[in-house]
Short mmCIF file of the C-alpha atoms (twelve columns), coordinates in Angstrom:
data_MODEL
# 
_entry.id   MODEL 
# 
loop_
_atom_site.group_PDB 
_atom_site.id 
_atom_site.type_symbol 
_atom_site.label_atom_id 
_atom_site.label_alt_id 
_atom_site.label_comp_id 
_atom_site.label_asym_id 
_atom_site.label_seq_id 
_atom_site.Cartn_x 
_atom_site.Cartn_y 
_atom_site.Cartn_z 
_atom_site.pdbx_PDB_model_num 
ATOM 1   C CA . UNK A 1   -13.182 11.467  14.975  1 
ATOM 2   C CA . UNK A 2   -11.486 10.958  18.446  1 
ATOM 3   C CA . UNK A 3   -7.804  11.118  18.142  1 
ATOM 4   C CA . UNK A 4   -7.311  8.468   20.811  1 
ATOM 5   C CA . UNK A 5   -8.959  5.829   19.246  1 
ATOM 6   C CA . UNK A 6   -7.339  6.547   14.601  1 
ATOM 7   C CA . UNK A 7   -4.297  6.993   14.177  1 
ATOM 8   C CA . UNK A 8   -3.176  8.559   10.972  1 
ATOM 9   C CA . UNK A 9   -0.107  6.371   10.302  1 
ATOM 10  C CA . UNK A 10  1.989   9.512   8.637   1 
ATOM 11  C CA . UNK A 11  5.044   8.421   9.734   1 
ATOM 12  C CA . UNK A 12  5.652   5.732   7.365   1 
ATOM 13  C CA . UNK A 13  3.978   7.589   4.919   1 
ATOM 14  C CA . UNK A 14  7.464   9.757   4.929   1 
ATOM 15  C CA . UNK A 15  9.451   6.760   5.193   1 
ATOM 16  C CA . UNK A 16  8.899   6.103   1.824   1 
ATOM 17  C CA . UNK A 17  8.343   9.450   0.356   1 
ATOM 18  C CA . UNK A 18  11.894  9.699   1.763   1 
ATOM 19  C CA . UNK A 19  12.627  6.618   0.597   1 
ATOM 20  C CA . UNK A 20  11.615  6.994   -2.996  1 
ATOM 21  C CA . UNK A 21  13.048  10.795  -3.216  1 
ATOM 22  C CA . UNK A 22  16.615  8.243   -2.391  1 
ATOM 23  C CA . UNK A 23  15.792  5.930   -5.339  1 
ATOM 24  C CA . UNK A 24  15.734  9.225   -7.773  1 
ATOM 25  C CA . UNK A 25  19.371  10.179  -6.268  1 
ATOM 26  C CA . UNK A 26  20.985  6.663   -6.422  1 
ATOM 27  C CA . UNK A 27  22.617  7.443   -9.699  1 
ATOM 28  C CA . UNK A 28  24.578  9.984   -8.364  1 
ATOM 29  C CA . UNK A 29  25.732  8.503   -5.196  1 
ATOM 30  C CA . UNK A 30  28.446  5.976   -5.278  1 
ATOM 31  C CA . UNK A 31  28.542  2.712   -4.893  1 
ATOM 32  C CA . UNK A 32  29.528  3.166   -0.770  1 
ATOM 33  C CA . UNK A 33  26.375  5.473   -0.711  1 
ATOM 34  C CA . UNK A 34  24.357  3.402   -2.831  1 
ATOM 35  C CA . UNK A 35  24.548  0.615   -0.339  1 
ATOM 36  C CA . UNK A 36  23.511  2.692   2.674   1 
ATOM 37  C CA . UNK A 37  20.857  3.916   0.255   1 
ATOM 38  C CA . UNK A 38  19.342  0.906   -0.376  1 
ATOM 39  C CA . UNK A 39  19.925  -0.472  3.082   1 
ATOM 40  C CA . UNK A 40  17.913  2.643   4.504   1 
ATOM 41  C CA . UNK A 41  15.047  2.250   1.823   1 
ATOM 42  C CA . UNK A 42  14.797  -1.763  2.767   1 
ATOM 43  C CA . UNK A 43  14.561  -0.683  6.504   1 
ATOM 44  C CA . UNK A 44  11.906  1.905   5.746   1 
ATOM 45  C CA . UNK A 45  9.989   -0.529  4.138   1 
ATOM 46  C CA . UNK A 46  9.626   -2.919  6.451   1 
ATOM 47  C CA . UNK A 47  8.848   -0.815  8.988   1 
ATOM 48  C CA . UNK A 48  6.123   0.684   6.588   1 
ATOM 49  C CA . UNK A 49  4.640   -3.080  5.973   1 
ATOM 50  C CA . UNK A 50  4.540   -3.545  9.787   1 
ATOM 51  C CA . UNK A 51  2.801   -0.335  10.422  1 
ATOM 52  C CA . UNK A 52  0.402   -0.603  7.763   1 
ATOM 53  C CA . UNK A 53  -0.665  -4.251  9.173   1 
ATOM 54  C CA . UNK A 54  -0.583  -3.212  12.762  1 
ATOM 55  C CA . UNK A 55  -2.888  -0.433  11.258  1 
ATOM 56  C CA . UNK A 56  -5.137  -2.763  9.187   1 
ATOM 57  C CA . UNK A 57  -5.829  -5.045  11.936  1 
ATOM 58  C CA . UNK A 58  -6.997  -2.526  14.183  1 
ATOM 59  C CA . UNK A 59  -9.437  -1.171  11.574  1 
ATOM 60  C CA . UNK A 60  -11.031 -4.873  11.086  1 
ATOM 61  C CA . UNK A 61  -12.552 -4.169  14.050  1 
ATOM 62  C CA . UNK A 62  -14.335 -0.982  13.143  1 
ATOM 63  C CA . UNK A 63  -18.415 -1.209  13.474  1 
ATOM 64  C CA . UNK A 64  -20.755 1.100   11.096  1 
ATOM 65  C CA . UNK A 65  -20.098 3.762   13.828  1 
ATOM 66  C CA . UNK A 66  -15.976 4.139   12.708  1 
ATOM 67  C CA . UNK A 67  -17.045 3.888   9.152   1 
ATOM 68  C CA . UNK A 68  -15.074 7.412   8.345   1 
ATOM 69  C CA . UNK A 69  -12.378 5.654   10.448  1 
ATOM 70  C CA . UNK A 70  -12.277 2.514   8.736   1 
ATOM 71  C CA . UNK A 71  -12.213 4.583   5.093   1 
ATOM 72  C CA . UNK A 72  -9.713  6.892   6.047   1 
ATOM 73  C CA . UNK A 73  -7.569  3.802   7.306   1 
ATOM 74  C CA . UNK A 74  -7.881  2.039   3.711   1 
ATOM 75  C CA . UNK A 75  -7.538  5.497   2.100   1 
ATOM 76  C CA . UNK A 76  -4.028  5.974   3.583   1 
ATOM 77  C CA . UNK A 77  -3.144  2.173   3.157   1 
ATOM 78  C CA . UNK A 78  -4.085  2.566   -0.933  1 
ATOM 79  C CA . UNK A 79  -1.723  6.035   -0.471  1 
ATOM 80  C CA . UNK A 80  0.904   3.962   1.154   1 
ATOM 81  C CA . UNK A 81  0.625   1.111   -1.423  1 
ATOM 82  C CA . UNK A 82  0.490   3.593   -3.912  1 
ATOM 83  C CA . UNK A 83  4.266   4.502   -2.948  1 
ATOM 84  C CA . UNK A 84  5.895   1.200   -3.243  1 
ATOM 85  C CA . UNK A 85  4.303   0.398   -6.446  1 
ATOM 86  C CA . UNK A 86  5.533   3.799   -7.805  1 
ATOM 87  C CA . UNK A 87  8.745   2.001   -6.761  1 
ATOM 88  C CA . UNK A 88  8.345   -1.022  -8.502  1 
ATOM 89  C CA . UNK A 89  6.667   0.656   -11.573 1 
ATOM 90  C CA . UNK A 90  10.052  2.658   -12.014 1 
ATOM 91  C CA . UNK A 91  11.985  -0.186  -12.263 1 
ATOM 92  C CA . UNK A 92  9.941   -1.979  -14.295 1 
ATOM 93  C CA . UNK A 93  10.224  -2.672  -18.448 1 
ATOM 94  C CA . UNK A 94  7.562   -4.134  -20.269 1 
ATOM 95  C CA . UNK A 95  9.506   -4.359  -23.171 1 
ATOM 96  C CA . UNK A 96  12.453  -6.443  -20.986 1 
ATOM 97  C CA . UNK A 97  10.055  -7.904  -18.883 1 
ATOM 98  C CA . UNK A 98  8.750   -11.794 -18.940 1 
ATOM 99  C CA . UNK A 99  5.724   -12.738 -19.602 1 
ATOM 100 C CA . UNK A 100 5.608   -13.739 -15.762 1 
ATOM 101 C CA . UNK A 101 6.258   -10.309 -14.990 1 
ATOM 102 C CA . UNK A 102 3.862   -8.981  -17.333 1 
ATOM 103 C CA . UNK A 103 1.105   -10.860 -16.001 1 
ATOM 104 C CA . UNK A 104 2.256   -10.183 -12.334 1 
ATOM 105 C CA . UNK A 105 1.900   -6.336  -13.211 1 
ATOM 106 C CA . UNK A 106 -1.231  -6.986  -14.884 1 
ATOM 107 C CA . UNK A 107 -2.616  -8.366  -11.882 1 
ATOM 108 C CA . UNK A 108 -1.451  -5.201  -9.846  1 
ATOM 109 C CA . UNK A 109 -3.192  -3.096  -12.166 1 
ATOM 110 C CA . UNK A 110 -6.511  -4.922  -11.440 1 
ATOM 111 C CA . UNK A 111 -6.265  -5.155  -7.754  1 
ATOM 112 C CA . UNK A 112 -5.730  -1.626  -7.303  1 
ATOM 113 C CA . UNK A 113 -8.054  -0.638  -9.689  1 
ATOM 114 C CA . UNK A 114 -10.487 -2.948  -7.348  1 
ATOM 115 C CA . UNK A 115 -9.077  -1.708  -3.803  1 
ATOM 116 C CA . UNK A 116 -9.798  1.498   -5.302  1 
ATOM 117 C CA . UNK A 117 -13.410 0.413   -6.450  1 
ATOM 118 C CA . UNK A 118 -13.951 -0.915  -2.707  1 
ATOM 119 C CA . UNK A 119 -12.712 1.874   -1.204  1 
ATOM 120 C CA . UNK A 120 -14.776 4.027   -2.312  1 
ATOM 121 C CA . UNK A 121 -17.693 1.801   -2.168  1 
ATOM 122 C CA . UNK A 122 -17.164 2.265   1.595   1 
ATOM 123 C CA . UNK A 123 -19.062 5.717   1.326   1 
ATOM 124 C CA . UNK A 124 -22.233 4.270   -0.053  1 
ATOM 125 C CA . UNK A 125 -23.098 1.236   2.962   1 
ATOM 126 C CA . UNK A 126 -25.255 1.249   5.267   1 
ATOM 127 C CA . UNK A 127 -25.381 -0.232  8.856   1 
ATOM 128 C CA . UNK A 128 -26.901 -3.265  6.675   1 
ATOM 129 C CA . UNK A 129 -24.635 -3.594  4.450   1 
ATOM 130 C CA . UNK A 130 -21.303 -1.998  5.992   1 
ATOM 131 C CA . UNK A 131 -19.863 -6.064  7.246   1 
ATOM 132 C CA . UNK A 132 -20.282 -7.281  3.654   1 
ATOM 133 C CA . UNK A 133 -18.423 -3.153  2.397   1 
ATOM 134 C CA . UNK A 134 -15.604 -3.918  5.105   1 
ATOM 135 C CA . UNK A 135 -15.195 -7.865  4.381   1 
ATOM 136 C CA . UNK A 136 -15.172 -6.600  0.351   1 
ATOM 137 C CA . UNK A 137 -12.574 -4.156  1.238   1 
ATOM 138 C CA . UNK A 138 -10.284 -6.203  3.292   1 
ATOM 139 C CA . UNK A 139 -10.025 -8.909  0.703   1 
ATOM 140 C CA . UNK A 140 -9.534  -6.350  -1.929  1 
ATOM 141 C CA . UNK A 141 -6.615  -4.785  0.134   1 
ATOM 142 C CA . UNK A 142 -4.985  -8.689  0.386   1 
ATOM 143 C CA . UNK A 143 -5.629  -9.105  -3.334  1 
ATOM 144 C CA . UNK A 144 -3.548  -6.400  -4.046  1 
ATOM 145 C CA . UNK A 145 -0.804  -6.849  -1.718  1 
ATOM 146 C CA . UNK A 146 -0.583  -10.998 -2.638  1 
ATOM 147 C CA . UNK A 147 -0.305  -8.890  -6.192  1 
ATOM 148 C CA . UNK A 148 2.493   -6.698  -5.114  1 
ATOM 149 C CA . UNK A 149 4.308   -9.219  -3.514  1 
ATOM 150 C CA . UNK A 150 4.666   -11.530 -6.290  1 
ATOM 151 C CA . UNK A 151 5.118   -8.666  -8.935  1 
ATOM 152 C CA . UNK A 152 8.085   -7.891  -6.895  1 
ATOM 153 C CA . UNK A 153 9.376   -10.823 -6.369  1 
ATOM 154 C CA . UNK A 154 9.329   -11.802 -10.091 1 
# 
């Protein structure tokens, strides 16, 4: 693999390892701290999302000759992904929750599950079939983040 051409996006990888290492202080911080907290994690976020779309879009490009590329790109998007919903996951209740909420999370649960399946699926195509592997894999990866987005937002 040529460095110049993948980059591993580590960097907001730690953003939100950082970020969710925060979330299991906030109790003890006060409210002052809390804020800044929270503010930091939001900020660390976002400039996770952009990354991992600047990194996405670059990978859509990948022929059957990046295919390691390409699957190391999803691989660290799932890892990413896998993060934030750790997040959300904390905060979440099933026994509080609505049964908007519960259906949201549901949803989650099946588009990673399928990312996952995709993902992996990347391994087994060949220069015939690797379009139809990366298409599959792509629209996975927006499944689950159409998934994420509404399970937070609910």
């Amino acid at each position: 693999m040529n460095p110049s051409t993948h980059r591993s996006p580590c960097l907001p990888f730690a953003l939100f390892a950082a970020g969710a290492l925060g979330l299991a202080l906030l109790p003890a911080c006060s409210k002052s701290d809390q804020h800044k907290l929270n503010a930091s994690i939001k900020d660390s976020y976002d400039d996770s999302k952009a990354a991992m779309a600047k990194s996405w879009d670059k990978a859509k490009d990948y022929s059957f000759d990046k295919r390691d590329a390409f699957s190391a790109d999803a691989k660290s998007l799932g890892a990413q992904m896998d993060v934030h919903m750790s997040e959300m996951r904390a905060n979440y209740s099933e026994a509080q929750a609505s049964a908007s909420r519960k259906a949201a999370m549901a949803e989650v649960k099946n588009s990673e599950a399928d990312f996952k399946e995709k993902t992996a699926a990347l391994g087994n195509a060949t220069a015939a079939t690797w379009d139809s592997a990366k298409k599959n894999t792509m629209l996975s990866w927006d499944r689950l983040q159409a998934a994420y987005y509404k399970a937070r937002a609910n």
